[in-house]
N, C-alpha and C positions, 0 to 999 in steps of 0.2 A: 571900520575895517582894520584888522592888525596887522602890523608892518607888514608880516610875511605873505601877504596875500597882494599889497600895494608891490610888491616886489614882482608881480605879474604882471601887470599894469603895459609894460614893457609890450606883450603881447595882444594889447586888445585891437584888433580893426581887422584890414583885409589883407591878403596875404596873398602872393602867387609865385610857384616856386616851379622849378624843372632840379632834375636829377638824375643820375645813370649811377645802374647799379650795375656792379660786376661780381662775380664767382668765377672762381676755377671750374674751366671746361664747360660754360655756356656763353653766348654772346651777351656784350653789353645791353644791358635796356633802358629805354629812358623813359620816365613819366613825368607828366604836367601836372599840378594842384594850384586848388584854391581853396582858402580857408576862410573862414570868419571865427575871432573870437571875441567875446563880448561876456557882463555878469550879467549873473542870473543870480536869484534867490537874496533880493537884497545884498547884492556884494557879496553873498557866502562863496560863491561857486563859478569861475573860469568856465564858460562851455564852447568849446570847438567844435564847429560843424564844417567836415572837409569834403571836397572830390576831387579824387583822383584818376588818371586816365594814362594806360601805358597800351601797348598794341595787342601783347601778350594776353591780358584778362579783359583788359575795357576799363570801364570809368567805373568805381567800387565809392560807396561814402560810409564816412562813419562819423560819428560824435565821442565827443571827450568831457571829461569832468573835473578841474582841479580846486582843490581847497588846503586849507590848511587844519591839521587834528591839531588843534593846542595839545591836548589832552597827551600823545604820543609825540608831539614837538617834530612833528616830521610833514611834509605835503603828500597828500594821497592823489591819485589820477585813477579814474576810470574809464575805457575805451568798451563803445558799442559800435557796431556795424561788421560790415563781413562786402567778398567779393560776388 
């Protein structure tokens, strides 16, 4: 696995998190999550699988993708799911 990738490492397990969001000229909203993230693909690939739940839309999941492009020397992310 190269360095840039172990530097994610940081983020592997369970996660549970609360947050409020605000805007100008709507009320505050808060939502709850929980995530797991773990490798996939022989260590290539960071995948987050999350749900989230605020009052507003309901409980929404998505997954995510991180790695490293040696190739462009930069981390890509990819996000799937919708509400």
């Amino acid at each position: 696995m190269p360095p840039q990738l172990q530097q994610l490492n940081m983020f592997v397990g369970q996660w549970e998190s609360t947050g409020t969001m605000t805007m100008e000229g709507v009320e505050p909203m808060t939502s709850t999550g929980k995530a797991t993230y773990k490798w996939d693909a022989d260590g290539r690939f960071l995948l987050s699988e999350e749900a989230w739940t605020d009052e507003e839309t309901g409980t929404f999941h998505h997954s995510g993708l991180f790695t490293w492009d040696e190739h462009a020397k930069k981390y890509r992310a990819w996000f799937f799911g919708g509400m």
